[in-house]
C-alpha positions in Angstrom: 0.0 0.0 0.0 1.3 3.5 -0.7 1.1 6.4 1.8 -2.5 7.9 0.1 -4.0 4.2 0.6 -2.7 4.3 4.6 -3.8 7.5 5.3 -7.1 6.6 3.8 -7.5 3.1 5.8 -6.3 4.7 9.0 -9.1 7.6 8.2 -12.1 4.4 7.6 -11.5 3.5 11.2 -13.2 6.1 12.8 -17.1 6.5 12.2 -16.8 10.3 11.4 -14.1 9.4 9.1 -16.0 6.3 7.2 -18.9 9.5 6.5 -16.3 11.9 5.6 -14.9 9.5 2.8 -18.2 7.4 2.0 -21.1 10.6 2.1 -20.6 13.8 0.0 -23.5 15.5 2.0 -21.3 14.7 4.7 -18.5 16.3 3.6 -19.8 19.6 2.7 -22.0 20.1 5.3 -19.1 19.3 7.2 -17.3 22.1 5.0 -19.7 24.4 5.6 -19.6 24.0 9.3 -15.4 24.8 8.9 -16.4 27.8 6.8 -19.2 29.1 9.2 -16.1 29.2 12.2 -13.7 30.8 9.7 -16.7 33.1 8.7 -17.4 34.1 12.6 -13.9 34.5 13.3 -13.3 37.1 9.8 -16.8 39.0 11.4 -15.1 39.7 14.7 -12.1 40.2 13.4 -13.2 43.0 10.8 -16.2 44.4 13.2 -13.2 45.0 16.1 -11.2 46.7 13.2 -14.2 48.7 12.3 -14.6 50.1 15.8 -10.9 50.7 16.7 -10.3 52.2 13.1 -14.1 53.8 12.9 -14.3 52.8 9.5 -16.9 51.9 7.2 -15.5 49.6 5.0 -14.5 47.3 7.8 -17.8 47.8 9.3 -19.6 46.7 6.0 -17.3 43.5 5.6 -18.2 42.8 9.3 -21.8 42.8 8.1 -21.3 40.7 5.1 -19.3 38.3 7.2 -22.1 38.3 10.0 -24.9 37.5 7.0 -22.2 35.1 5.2 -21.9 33.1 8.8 -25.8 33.1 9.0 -26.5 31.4 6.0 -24.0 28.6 6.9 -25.2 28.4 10.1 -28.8 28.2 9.0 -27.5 25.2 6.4 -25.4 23.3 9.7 -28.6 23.2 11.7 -30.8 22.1 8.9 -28.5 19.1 8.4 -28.0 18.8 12.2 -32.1 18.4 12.5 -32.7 16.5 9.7 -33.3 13.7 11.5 -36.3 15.3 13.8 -37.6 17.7 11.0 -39.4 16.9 7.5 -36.1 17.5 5.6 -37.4 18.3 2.4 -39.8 21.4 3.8 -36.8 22.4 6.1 -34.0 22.4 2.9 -36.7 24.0 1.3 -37.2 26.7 3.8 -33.2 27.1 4.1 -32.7 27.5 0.1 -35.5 30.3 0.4 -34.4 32.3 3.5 -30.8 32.2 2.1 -31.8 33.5 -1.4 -33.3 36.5 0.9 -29.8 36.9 3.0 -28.1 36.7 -0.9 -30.2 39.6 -2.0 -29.1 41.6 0.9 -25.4 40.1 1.0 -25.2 41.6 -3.0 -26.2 45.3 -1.6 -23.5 44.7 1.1 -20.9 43.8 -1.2 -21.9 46.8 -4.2 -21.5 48.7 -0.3 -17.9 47.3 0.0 -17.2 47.7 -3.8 -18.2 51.7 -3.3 -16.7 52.4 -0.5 -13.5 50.6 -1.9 -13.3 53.2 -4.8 -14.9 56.1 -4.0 -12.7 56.4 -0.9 -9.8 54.9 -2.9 -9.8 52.2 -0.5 -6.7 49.4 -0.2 -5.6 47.3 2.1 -2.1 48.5 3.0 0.2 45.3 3.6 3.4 44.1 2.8 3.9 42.9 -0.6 4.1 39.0 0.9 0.8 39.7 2.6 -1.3 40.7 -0.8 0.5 37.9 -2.7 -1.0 35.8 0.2 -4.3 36.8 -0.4 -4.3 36.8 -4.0 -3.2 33.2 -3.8 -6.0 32.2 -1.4 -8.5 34.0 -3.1 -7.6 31.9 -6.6 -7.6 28.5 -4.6 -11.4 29.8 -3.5 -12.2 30.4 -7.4 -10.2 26.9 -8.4 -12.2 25.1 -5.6 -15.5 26.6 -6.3 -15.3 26.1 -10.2 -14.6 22.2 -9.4 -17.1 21.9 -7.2 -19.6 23.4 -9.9 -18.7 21.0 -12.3 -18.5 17.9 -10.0 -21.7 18.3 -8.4 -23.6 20.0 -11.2 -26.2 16.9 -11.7 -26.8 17.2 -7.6 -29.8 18.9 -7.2 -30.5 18.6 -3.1 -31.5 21.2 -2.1 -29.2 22.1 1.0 -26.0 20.6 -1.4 -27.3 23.7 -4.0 -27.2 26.0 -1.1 -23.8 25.4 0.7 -22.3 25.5 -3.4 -24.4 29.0 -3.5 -22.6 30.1 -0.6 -19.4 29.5 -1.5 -20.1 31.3 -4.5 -20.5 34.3 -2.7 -17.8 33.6 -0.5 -15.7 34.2 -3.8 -17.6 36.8 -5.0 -16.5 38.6 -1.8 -13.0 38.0 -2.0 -12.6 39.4 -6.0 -13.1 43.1 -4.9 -10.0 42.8 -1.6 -7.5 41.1 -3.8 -4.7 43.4 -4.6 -4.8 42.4 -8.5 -8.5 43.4 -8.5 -7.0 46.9 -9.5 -4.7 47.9 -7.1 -1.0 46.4 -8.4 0.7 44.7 -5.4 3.7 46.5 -5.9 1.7 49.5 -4.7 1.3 47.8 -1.5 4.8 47.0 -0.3 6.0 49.4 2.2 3.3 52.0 2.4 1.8 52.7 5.5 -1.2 54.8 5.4 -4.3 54.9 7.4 -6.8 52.0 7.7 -8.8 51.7 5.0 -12.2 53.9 4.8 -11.1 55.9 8.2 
């Protein structure tokens, strides 16, 4: 057995492991529920900026990262109380409260997107920093565009959900990439003040 084929067998022995490997649903609902804590932990992170800095633009990523956690939390608990709830009605019910919360995320995000220009906004980092960023933000794109074309015959309802929010996920992070109009060369070494202050 190679290394992959160990890793894999020592990974079947657990139950959670056996789902992970055996049950797409499982895996990205599982995804999702890694997202949502990465999501909460951006929200604080950018709302506590927002206060110290008193700038809008943090303030309005805090809110899109607040309605971004929201949806994947409402998607978690649906799949969490699947097995005491009518699961159809409820993945029903999800798909339709988080088309509302992608209506209101797509105002949030034209917010970011006009605050970023009409206030010239940029992130201000080193050079290592934005090439970071650019880099995670094309592994968001790569993963979302494979996950489109894998699962594009699954049709469940909370799968077509948890797809739609990482869609917006990426949709998010186009706009704060230093190659989304600001050259990263422009970054390295300047230190101004926080953006939309």
């Amino acid at each position: 057995m190679n290394a992959k084929q160990t890793v894999i067998q020592k990974i079947k022995r657990t139950k959670l492991g056996r789902r992970f490997i055996q049950e797409q649903r499982f895996r990205a609902v599982f995804s999702a529920a890694v997202g949502l804590l990465a999501n909460i932990m951006y929200a604080i992170y950018h709302g506590a900026l927002g206060v110290v800095n008193q700038s809008l633009w943090f303030v309005t990523m805090f809110a899109y990262y607040i309605i971004l956690s929201s949806m994947r939390f409402s998607a978690v608990l649906c799949e969490w109380k699947r097995k005491s709830l009518a699961s159809e009605d409820t993945e029903y019910f999800v798909a339709k409260l988080c088309g509302g919360l992608l209506v209101l995320l797509s105002f949030i995000l034209g917010g970011i997107v006009y605050i970023s220009l009409s206030q010239n906004v940029a992130v201000k980092h080193h050079e290592i920093v934005m090439i970071t960023i650019a880099t995670y933000t094309f592994y968001k794109i790569t993963v979302a565009v494979i996950r489109a074309i894998k699962q594009r015959k699954n049709t469940v309802p909370l799968l077509v959900v948890i797809r739609t929010i990482g869609y917006a996920e990426v949709a998010a992070s186009l706009p704060c990439t230093p190659l989304s109009g600001q050259p990263a060369a422009r970054y390295s070494g300047s230190r101004q003040s926080p953006p939309g202050s």
